[in-house]
C-alpha positions in Angstrom: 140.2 -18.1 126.6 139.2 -21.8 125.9 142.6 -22.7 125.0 143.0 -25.9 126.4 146.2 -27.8 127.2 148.9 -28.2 124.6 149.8 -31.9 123.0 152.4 -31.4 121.0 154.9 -28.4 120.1 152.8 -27.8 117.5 150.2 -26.3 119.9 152.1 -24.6 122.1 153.9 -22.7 118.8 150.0 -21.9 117.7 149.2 -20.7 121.3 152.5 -18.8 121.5 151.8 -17.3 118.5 148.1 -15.9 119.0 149.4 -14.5 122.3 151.9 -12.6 121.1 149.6 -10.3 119.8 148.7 -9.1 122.7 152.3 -8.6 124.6 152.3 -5.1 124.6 148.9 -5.3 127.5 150.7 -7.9 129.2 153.4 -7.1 132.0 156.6 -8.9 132.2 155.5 -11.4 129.5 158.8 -12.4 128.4 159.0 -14.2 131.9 155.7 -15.6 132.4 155.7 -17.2 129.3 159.5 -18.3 129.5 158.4 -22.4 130.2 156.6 -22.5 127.2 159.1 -20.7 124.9 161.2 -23.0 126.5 159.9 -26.9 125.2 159.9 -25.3 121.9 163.4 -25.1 121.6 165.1 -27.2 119.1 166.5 -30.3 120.5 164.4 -29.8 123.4 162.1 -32.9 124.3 158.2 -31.9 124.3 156.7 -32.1 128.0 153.7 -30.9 129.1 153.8 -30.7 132.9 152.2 -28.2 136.1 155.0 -26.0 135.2 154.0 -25.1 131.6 150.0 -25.3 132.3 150.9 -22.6 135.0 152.4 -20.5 132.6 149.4 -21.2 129.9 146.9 -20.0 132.8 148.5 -16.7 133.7 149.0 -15.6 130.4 144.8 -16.3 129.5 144.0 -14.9 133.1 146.2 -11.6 132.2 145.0 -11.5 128.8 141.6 -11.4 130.5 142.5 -8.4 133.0 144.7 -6.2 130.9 143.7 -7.1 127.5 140.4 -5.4 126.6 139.1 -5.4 122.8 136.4 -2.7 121.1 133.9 -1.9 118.3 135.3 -0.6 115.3 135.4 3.2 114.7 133.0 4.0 112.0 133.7 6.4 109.8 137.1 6.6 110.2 140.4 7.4 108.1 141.9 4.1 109.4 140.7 1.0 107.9 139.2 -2.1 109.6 141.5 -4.8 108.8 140.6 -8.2 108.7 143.8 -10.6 109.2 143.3 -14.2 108.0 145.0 -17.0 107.4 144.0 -20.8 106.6 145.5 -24.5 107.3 144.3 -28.0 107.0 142.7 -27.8 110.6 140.9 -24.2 110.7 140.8 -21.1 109.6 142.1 -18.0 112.4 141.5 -14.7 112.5 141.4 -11.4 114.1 139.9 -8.3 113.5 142.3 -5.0 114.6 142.0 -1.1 113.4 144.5 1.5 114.1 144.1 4.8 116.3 143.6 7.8 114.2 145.9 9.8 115.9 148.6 7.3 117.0 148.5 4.9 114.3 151.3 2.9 116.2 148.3 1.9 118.7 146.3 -1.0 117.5 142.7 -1.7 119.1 141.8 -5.4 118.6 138.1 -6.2 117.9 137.7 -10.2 117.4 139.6 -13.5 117.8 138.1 -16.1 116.4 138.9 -19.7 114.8 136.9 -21.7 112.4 137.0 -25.7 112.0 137.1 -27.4 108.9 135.3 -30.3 108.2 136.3 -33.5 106.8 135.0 -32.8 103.5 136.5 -29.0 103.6 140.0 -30.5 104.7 140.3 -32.9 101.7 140.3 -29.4 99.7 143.7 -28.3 97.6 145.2 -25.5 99.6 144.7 -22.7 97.0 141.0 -23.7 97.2 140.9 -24.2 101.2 142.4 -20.6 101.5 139.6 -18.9 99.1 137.2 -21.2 101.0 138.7 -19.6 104.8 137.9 -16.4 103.2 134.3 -16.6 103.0 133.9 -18.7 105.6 135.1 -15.8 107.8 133.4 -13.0 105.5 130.0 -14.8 105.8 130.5 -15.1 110.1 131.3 -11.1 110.2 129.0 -10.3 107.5 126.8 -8.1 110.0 130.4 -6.4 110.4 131.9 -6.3 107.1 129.1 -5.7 104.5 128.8 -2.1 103.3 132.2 -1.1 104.9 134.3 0.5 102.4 137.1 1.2 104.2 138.5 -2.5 104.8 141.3 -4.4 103.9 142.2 -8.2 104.4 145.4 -9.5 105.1 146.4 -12.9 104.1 150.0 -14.8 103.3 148.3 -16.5 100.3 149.9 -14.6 96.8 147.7 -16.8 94.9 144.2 -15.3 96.6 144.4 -12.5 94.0 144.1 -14.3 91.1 141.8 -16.2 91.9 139.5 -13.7 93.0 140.6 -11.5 90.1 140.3 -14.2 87.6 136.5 -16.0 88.0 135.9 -17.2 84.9 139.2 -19.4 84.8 138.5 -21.2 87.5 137.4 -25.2 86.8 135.0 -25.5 89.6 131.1 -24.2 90.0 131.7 -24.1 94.0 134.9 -21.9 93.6 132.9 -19.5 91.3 129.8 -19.3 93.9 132.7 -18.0 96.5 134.0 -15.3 94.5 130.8 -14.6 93.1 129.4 -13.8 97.3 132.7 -12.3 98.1 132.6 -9.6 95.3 128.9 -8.9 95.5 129.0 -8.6 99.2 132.1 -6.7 100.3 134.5 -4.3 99.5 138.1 -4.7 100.5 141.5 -4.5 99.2 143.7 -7.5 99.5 147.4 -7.1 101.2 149.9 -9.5 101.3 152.2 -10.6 104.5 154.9 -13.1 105.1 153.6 -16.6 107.2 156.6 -16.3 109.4 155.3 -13.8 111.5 151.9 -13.7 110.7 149.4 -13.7 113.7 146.5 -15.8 112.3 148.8 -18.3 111.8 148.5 -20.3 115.5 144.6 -19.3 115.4 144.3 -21.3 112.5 146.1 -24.4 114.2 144.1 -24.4 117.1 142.6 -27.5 117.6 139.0 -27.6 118.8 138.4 -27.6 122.8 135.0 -28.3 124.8 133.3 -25.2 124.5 134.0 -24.2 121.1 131.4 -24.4 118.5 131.2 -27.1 116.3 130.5 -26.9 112.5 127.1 -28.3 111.3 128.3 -30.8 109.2 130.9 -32.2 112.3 128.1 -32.2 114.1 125.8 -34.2 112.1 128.6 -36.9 111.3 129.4 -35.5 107.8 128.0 -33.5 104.6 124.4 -33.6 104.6 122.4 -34.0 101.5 119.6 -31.7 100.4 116.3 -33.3 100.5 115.5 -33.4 96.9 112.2 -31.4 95.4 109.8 -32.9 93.3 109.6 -31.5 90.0 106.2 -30.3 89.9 107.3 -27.8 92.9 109.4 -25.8 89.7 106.8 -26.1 86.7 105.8 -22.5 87.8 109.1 -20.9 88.0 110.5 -22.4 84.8 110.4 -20.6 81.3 108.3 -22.9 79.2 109.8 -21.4 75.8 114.0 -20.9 77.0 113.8 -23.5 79.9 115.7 -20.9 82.3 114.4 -20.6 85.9 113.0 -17.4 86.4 113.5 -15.6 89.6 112.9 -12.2 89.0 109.4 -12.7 87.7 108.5 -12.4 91.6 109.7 -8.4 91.7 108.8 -7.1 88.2 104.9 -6.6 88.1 104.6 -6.5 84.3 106.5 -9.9 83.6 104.5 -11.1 86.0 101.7 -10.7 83.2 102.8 -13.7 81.2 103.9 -16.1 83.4 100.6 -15.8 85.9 96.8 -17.0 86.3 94.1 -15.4 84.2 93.0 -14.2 87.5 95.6 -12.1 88.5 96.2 -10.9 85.0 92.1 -9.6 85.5 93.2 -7.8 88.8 96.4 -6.0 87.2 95.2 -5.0 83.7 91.3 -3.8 85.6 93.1 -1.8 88.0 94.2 0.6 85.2 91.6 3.0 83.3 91.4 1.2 79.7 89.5 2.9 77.2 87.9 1.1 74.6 85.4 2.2 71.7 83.7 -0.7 70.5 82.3 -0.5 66.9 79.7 -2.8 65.1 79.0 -3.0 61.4 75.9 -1.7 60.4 75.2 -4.0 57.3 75.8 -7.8 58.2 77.0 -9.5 54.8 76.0 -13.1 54.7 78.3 -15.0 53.0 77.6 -18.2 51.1 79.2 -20.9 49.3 77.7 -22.2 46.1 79.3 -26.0 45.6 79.1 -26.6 41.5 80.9 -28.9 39.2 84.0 -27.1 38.1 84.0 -26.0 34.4 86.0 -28.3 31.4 89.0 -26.6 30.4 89.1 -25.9 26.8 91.5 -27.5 24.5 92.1 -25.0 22.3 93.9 -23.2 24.6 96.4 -25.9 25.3 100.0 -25.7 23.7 101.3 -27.8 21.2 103.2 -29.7 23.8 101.1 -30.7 26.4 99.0 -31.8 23.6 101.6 -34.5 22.8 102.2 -35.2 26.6 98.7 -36.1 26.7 98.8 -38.1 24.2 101.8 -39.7 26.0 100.5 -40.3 28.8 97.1 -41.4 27.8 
């Protein structure tokens, strides 16, 4: 409901296109949003005037009155699908599920648009759209994780393999994505044609006062990590295999080798030990007598290390 007014065709297409969704709540919707199908047109020159910001107003205020959205059914035999789709600008979605009885009826849950940042929109598009993708997985994740029942639409083919194929991809970032979106959520992926896909305008919606803004378009860019001094990991790091240890914190008994003597005292004495301790009765004292070492004896030299001697001597 924050759309604002249109700039450009492109806008009006985008707005056109979310709105549609939602013709079958709106009355006579063919004729109050005839101006703006109408500076769309081809050959038609783009001009925003009272007319058209009329028409943009009563379709938001009877979105707003007949249009009415609803919690996902859980459980349920029809899934909870989660439409997507990504450009340079955003990343749009909505969240729909279909009645059980008249599958024909679709109850809308969310609408909702994302912003990319500057860094974000420099990405290739194959790694923008898998980057959409959790972006909008991680903002529903209180709605999304655990449901096993769920399918995402998208119009990107190539969002298969790459989710399929982790290990070929060349960047670390693009493996952390897959890695949280396959150890988080449960969906299977579904293909649709961009033409008439709905996410499509949500996704070039440009931001409007109201709408939130990303943290790093807030803060005027990416913003580096403060940097840790290394002393703060000497305790978490394997001193024999260098690897940092983070399950040492949940396993008691590893705990043993990598702790202070003190808690090793507390663990091991609250445990019955038993222990028979056994001393020798006779203490034998033993001593070391320095004396010159013996001569060896000629005789029993060989014939040959008689003449090396000799040599040598």
């Amino acid at each position: 409901m924050r759309w604002g007014p249109c700039k450009n065709t492109t806008d009006v297409r985008a707005f056109l296109g979310t709105v549609v969704q939602c013709c079958s709540h709106i009355p006579n919707f063919i004729t109050v949003a005839a101006p703006l199908y109408k500076i769309v047109k081809k050959d038609v020159p783009f001009k925003w005037g009272p007319v058209q910001e009329k028409a943009q107003s009563d379709l938001k205020t009877l979105i707003e009155s007949c249009f009415h959205t609803r919690n996902p059914k859980f459980p349920s035999e029809q899934p909870l699908v989660l439409a997507m789709d990504t450009s340079w600008r955003a990343v749009g979605y909505y969240l729909y599920q279909r009645d059980e009885e008249e599958p024909k009826h679709i109850y809308y849950v969310k609408f909702n648009s994302l912003l990319m940042d500057d860094r974000q929109q420099r990405y290739s598009q194959p790694k923008r759209e898998l980057c959409g993708l959790q972006r909008v997985l991680e903002q529903e994740v209180y709605l999304l994780k655990g449901c096993r029942n769920f399918i995402v639409e998208t119009d990107a083919k190539y969002l298969a393999g790459m989710l399929n194929n982790p290990g070929k991809m060349p960047n670390a970032t693009i493996n952390r994505w897959v890695d949280y979106i396959w150890t988080n959520f449960f969906f299977e992926l579904v293909y649709k044609k961009g033409k008439t896909f709905g996410p499509d305008g949500l996704s070039r919606r440009r931001w409007y006062p109201g709408d939130p803004i990303p943290e790093d378009v807030r803060q005027g860019g990416p913003q580096e990590e403060e940097l840790l001094e290394l002393e703060t990991f000497y305790e978490d790091i394997d001193s024999r295999e260098g690897y940092y240890n983070q399950i040492m914190d949940c396993d008691t008994l590893m705990e043993l080798g990598h702790s202070e003597p003190e808690t090793q005292i507390e663990v091991v004495c609250s445990q019955t030990v038993y222990v028979e301790i056994v001393e020798p009765k006779d203490k034998e004292i033993i001593t070391w007598n320095k004396e010159e070492p013996e001569e060896y004896d000629n005789d029993r030299r060989s014939e040959y290390a008689r003449k090396q001697e000799k040599i040598l001597a």
